[in-house]
N, C-alpha and C positions, 0 to 999 in steps of 0.2 A: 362919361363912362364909354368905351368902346367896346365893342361887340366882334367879337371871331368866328369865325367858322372855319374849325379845326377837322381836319379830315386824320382820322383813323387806321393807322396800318393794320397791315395783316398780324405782324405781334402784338398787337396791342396798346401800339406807340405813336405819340404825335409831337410833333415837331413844332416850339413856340416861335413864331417867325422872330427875327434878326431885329427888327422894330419894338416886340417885346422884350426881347433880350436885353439891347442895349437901356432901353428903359429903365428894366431893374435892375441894369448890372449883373446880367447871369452869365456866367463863363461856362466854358467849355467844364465836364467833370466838376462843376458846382450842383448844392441841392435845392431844391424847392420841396417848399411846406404844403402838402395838399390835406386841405379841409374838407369832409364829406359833411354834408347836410341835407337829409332826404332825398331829393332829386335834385342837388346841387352841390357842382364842386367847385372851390377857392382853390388857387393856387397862388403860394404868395413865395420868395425868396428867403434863401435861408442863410445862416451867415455862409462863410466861408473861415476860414482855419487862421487866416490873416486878420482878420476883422475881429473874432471871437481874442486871438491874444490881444489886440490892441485893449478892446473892451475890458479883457482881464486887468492890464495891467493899467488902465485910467482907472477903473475900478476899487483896484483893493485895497486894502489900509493896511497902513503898519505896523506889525503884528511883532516885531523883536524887542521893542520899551515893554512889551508884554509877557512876554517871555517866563520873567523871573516872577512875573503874581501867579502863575497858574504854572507851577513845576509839579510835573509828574508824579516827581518822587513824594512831593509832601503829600499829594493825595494818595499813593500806595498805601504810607505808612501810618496814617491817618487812619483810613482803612482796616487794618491788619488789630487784633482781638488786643 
């Protein structure tokens, strides 16, 4: 575990050195996740917009063999008195 001492702007901003950075892979205009816990805060990386479609799309399953069991209409009319 490595230990920081982050110096505090006058807005209210600190800057994660370039060491951190490249560590977690944090860009320029990328977000980090900050965790408060009483007198302690986590900050961990968050995706980014590239990574999150990747993820979507390793992710999903094939949803159009499905299609046709679960049509719309038949549950409308199903429905209806």
């Amino acid at each position: 575990m490595v230990k920081l001492k982050l110096r505090v702007g006058p807005k209210g901003q600190i800057v994660l050195p370039k060491i951190v950075r490249d560590k977690l892979s944090i860009k320029p205009r990328s977000y980090v996740i900050a965790d408060l816990k009483e007198d302690e805060l986590t900050l961990r990386r968050g995706l980014d917009i590239e990574e999150l479609l990747g993820w979507l799309k390793s992710s999903r399953k094939p949803v159009a063999s499905l299609v046709s069991k679960f049509s719309i209409e038949d549950e409308s009319l199903e429905a209806l008195p």
